[in-house]
N, C-alpha and C positions, 0 to 999 in steps of 0.2 A: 389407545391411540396416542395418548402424551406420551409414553413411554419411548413410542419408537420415533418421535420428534426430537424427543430429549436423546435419545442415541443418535441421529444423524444429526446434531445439533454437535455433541460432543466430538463427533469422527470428523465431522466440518471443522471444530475448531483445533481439531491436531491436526487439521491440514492445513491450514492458518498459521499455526502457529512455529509447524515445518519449514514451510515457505520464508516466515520471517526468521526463522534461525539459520537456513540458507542464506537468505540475505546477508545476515548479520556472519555468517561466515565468509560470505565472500569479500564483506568490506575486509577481514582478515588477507583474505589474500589479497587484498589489494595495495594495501601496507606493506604485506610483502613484497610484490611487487615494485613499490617506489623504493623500499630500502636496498632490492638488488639493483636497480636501475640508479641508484645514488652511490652506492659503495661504488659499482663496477666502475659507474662515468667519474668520479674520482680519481680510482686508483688508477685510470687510462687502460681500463680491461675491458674486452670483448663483450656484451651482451645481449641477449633476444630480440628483438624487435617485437617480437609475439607479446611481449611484459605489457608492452604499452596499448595493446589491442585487450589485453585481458584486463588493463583500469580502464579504458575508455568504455566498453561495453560496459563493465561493471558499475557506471552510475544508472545505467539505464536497468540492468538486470535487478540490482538493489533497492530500486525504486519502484518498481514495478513488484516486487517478488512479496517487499514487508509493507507497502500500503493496505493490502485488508487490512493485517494484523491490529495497524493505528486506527484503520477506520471501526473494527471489533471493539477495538479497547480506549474509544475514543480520545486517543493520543493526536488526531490529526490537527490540527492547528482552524480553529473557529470561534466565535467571536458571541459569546451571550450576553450581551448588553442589553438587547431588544427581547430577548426569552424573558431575562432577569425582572425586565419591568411588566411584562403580561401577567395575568392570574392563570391558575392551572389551567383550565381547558382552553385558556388562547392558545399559550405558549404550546400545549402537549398538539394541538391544531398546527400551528407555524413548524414545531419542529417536524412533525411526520410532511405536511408538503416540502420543508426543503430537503429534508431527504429522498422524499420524490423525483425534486428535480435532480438531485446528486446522483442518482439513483438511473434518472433518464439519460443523462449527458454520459454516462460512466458506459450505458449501454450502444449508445449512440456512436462514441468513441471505438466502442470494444466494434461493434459491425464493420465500420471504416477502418479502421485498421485492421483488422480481419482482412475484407477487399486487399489491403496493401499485400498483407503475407501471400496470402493466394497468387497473387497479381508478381509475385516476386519469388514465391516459388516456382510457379509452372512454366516462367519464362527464365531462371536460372540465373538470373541478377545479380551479380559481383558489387562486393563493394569495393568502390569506385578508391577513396582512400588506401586501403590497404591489399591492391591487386598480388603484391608480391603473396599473400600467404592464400589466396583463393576463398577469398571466403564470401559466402554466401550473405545478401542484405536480409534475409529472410531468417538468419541466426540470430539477430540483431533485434529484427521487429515482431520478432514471434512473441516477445514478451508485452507486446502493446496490448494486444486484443487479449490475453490471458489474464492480466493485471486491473484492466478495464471490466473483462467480466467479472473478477474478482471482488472488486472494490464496488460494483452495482450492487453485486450481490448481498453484500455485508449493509450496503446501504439500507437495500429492502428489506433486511433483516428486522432494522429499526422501524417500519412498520409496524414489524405483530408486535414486536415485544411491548408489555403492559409498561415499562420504561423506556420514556422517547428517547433519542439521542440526545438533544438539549436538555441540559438537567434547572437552567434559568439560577445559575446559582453565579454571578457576576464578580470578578475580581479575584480569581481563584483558576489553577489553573485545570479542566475538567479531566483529570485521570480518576478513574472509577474509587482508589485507594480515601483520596481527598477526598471527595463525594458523598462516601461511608462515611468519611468521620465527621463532616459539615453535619449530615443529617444526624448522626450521635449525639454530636452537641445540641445540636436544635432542641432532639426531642430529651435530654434531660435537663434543659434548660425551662423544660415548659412542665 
């Protein structure tokens, strides 16, 4: 049974980790994107209008696509001052209910916005901004509720796992790499 845990654990997290390398591609093209739209408006040459619809989506797609990945690899930006000062079983208490609650808002968001795309597909809703190229609001918001479940999901992850997400280790910044080596020092210091 841990076996096949530990397999859909590992194919979850190449798909994770897909997602944020998509992301992280896209900010690429995003860059490229301002540098066609800088060179052309420069030299006084013709350019897409489309350029400027593929960065505007793209902070929404980018953000939505690589947040599990930060919320996996606890990259996301949180605050252990209050972890820091509990004893183990408060903190390993505190950190698994806020992730609960992260975990409930994340799912709560991903439903409502779900309703949105629904609500935006089946009635064929243009966005309203950029009429001239037809495009659909629902190409736009489909990544709300995808991102949302996404990032619940990863939250509830920190449930099972025997390490909470808060590791109560203060003043440091919690990427798992740092983490490793805090505890390395600790315990050959002891």
């Amino acid at each position: 049974m841990k076996e096949i845990f530990a397999r859909i654990d590992r194919a979850w997290a190449k798909l994770i980790w897909l997602l944020m390398g998509a992301a992280a591609a896209y900010i690429g093209l995003m860059l490229l994107s301002i540098l066609y739209i800088t060179i052309f408006r420069t030299a006084g040459w013709d350019y897409s209008p489309i350029s400027f619809v593929l960065i505007e989506y793209g902070f929404v797609y980018m953000l939505f696509l690589g947040s599990p990945w930060l919320i996996r690899n606890r990259g996301h930006v949180y605050i252990e001052m209050l972890t820091a000062a509990l004893s183990t079983p408060s903190r390993v208490y505190l950190s698994r209910l806020i992730t609960l609650c992260c975990a409930t808002i994340c799912f709560i968001w991903a439903w409502y916005s779900g309703q949105l795309v629904y609500e935006e597909f089946t009635n064929d809703v243009y966005d309203e901004l950029r009429t001239q190229f037809d495009i659909y609001r629902w190409i736009i918001t489909i990544a709300f509720p995808l991102g949302f479940l996404l990032m619940g999901i990863e939250f509830i992850r920190f449930l099972f796992l025997k390490e909470p997400m808060h590791q109560g280790i203060a003043g440091i910044a919690s990427e798992h790499a740092e983490i490793e080596e805090q505890k390395a020092l600790a315990a050959g210091r002891r």
